[in-house]
C-alpha positions, 0 to 999 in steps of 0.5 A: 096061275089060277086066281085062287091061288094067287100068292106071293110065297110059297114055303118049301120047308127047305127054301122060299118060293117068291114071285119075282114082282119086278118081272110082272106083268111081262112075265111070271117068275120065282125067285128061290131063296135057301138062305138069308142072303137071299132073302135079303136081297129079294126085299132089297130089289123088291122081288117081294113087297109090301109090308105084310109080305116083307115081314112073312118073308123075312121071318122065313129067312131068318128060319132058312139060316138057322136051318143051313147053319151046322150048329146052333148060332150064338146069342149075339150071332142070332141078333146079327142075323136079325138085324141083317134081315131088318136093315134090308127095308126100314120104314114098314113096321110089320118086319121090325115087329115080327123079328121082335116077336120071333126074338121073344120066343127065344128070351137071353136067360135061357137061349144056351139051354135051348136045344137046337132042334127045337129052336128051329122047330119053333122058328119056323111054326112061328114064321108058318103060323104069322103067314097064316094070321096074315090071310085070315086077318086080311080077310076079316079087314076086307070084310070090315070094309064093306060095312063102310059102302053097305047103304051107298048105291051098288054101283062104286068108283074108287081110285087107289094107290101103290100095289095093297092085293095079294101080291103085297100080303100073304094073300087077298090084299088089304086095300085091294083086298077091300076092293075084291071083296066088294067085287065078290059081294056084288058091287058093280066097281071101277076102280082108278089105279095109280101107277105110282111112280116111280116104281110103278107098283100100280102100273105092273101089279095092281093093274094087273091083280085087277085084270086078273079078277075081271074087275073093271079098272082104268090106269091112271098116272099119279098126276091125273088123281085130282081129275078124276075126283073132279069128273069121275065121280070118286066115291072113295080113295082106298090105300094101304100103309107100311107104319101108322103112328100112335097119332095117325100120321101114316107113311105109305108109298110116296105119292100117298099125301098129295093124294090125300089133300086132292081127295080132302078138296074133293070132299071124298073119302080117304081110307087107310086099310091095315092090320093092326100089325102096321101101328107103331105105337111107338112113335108118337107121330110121323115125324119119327117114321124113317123114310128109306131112300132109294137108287135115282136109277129107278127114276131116271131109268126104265130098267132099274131092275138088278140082278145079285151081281149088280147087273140090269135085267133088262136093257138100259133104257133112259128116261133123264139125262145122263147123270142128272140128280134125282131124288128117291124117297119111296114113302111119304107121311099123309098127317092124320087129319086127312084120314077119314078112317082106318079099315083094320080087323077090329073094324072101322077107327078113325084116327082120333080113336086109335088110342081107345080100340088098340088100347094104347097108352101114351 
C-alpha cells in the first residue's frame, strides 16, 4: 500500500472495502461488507474506527441495505435500519449527526411519493459527497494547525494519543494529519505516540502511520507521558475527539483526561483537532456524553479480536487471571479548562470561544 493511498475505505458501488485495523500491523487485510449487518459488525469489532471514519462507513452501510432490499423499506423500517446502524458505536457524535442528516434528505411527509430509485441514488451521493468533505476539511484543519508552530523553532516534539491519521478518517488524519503536515512543510518532528491501552490503537496504527511516513517517532506506554513532558522537552500534546460539548468538555479515547492534567502541570500545550462535525451542541457540557463500555476480554486478554461467529482470531493469550473483573470504559471526558484550544477547519478556538465561531446559542 503506497503512502499516498493510504485509506481505510474504499466504496465499490456495490459493497465496502474496509481495512481490517484489528490486524495491522502484522498484517494488511480488507474487510468487505455488502449489507448493514456487515457493517455494523465492523464498527462494533473495530475492523473500522475513529469517529470520521465510523460515521463514512455507516452512511455507506445504510446505501448497502437499500441497495440489497427488493423493494423500497417503509418509513418506519427506514428509521430501524438507522438506528441499527447508530447502536453499533454510541459516544462519537459524527454517526449520530450524519445518519440525521442522511434522514433529513428523506423528510416523512413526502418519503411514499419518493420513487425508489432516486432515494438510493441520493443516499449514496450523500454518503460519497460526506467522504469527500471528509479529506478536504481534514486537510484545511491540518493546514490551520501549523499556524499554531509557524514562529516556534523548526525543530518539534509532540506526544499524541489514540490512533487521529488516515486510518481514523476518510483520509490524512485530523490529529496526526496536523503532524503530516508539519512533517511535509519541513518540520524536524519526534513524535511520542501512546500505546493507548487497552486496545492499543497507538501501538499498532498510529505507530505504524508514523513509520509509514518516515516521521521519526518512539512508542510510549500511556504511564510514561508525564516523563516525557519532564525530560523530553514536549512542545505540545496533539489529540483528536470523538464529541466535544457546547462547553468544551470533550470525550476522547480513554487515557485522554490524565494526559491533559500532566501536560496542564507540565505547562505544555494541549490541542484538540476536529472538524466541526464532532461539537455536539446539543449537550451543554460532558457530563451528557454516553460513555460505551466494552468487553474486559480486551483488557485481560491479548487476543480480543473476534470473528462474526464469536470466535477469537488469534490464539488466546492471557494477560489477567482467569475470571478477574475488569473495567472497559473506552472514552473519557478531558473538562474544557485543560483545553488550550481547538484545531478545527474554521481555524484556531479556544474553548471559551466555541459559542461565538460556530454560532451557538444556548
Amino acid at each position: 500500500m503506497e503512502k499516498q493511498n493510504l485509506r481505510p475505505i474504499f466504496w465499490e458501488g456495490e459493497a465496502l472495502r474496509l481495512l481490517d485495523q484489528r490486524l495491522i500491523p502484522g498484517k494488511k487485510e480488507w474487510f468487505l461488507a455488502s449489507n448493514a449487518k456487515d457493517v455494523i459488525f465492523a464498527i462494533r469489532e473495530m475492523i473500522v474506527r475513529g469517529a470520521p471514519a465510523i460515521a463514512i462507513t455507516g452512511l455507506f452501510g445504510a446505501v448497502l441495505e437499500l441497495k440489497k432490499v427488493g423493494s423500497k423499506p417503509s418509513y418506519a423500517e427506514f428509521e430501524s435500519l438507522l438506528s441499527r446502524i447508530l447502536e453499533s458505536r454510541p459516544t462519537a457524535v459524527n454517526l449520530r449527526t450524519a445518519l440525521e442528516e442522511l434522514k433529513s434528505l428523506f423528510p416523512l411527509h413526502s418519503y411514499d411519493s419518493l420513487p425508489f430509485p432516486e432515494m438510493k441514488r441520493k443516499a449514496e451521493e450523500f454518503a460519497v459527497a460526506t467522504y469527500e468533505e471528509d479529506i478536504r476539511n481534514n486537510m484545511t484543519l491540518a493546514e490551520h494547525g501549523l499556524s499554531l508552530f509557524s514562529k516556534t523553532d523548526r525543530k518539534l516534539r509532540i506526544l499524541t494519543h489514540c490512533n487521529t491519521g488516515a486510518l481514523a478518517t476518510a483520509g490524512h488524519g485530523t490529529a496526526l494529519g496536523v503532524i503530516r503536515s508539519l512533517h511535509k512543510a519541513g518540520f524536524d518532528l519526534t513524535v511520542y505516540a501512546d500505546e493507548t491501552r487497552p486496545y492499543l490503537q497507538g501501538a499498532r496504527l498510529t505507530a505504524w502511520e508514523l513509520k509509514e511516513e518516515g516521521i521519526e517517532s518512539y512508542l510510549i506506554t500511556d504511564s510514561m507521558a508525564g516523563w516525557a513532558m519532564a525530560t523530553q522537552k514536549i512542545d505540545a500534546v496533539i489529540v483528536g475527539v470523538d464529541r466535544v460539548a457546547a462547553n468544551g468538555d470533550s470525550a476522547n479515547k480513554i487515557g485522554t483526561y490524565p494526559l491533559a492534567i500532566v501536560a496542564k502541570y507540565h505547562g505544555v500545550p494541549f490541542y484538540i483537532a476536529a472538524t466541526e462535525k464532532s461539537f455536539d451542541f446539543r449537550i451543554p457540557s460532558g457530563k451528557e456524553i454516553p460513555i460505551e463500555m466494552r468487553t474486559q476480554d480486551e483488557v485481560t486478554r491479548f487476543s480480543f479480536l473476534k470473528k462474526a461467529d464469536g470466535t477469537p482470531v488469534l490464539e488466546e493469550g492471557m494477560i489477567a487471571p482467569v475470571d478477574v473483573k475488569a473495567l472497559n470504559p473506552s472514552f473519557d471526558v478531558t473538562p474544557a479548562d485543560l483545553i488550550t484550544a481547538f484545531i478545527t477547519e474554521r481555524g484556531i478556538v479556544k474553548p471559551q470561544d466555541i459559542r461565538s465561531v460556530f454560532g451557538l446559542r444556548l
